[in-house]
C-alpha positions as CSV (number, residue, x, y, z in Angstrom):
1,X,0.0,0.0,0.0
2,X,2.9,2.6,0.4
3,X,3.2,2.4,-3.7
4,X,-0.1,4.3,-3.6
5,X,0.7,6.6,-1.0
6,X,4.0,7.8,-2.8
7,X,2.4,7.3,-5.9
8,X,-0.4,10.2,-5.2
9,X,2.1,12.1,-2.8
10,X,4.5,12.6,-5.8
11,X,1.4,13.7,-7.7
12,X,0.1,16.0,-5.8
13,X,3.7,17.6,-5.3
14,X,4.6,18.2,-8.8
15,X,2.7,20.6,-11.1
16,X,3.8,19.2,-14.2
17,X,2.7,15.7,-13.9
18,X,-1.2,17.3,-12.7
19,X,-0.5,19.0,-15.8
20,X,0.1,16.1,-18.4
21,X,-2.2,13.4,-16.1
22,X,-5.1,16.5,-16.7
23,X,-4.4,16.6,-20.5
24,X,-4.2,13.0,-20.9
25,X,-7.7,12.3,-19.1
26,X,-9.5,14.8,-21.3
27,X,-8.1,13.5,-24.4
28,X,-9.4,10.0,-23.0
29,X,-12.3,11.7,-21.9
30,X,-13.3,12.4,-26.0
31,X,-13.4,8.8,-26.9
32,X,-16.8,8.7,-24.7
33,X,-20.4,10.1,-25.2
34,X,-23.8,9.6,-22.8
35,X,-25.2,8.7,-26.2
36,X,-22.8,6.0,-26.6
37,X,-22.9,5.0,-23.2
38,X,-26.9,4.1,-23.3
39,X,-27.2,3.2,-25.9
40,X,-24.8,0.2,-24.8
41,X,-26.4,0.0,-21.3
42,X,-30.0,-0.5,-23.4
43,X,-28.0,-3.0,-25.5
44,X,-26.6,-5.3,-22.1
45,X,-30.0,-5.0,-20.7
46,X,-32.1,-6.2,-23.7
47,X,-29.5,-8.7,-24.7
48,X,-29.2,-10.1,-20.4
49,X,-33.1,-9.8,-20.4
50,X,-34.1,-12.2,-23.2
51,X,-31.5,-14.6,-21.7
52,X,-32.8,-14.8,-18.0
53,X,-36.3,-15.1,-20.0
54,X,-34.9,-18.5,-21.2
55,X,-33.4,-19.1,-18.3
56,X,-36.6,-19.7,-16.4
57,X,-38.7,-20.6,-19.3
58,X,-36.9,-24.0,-20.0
């Protein structure tokens, strides 16, 4: 557990790594919609829904 403690310390101590961690998370953060993101959530539950519909029809 130390790792994470000096992990986050060094972090929050140097400027320039907030600086590139902050650019690289919104870059990643363009690769996701809320339009995207339902419309797989609808797809999981449809596609988990007509299985346990089997399930307990058999």
């Amino acid at each position: 557990m130390d790792w994470i403690v000096n992990t986050l310390q060094y972090i929050l101590e140097n400027k320039e790594v907030q600086t590139d961690y902050r650019r690289r998370g919104l870059h990643q953060s363009t690769k996701f919609s809320w339009e995207r993101t339902a419309q797989e959530t609808l797809r999981l539950y449809r596609k988990h829904s007509v299985s346990t519909k089997n399930y307990f029809t058999n």
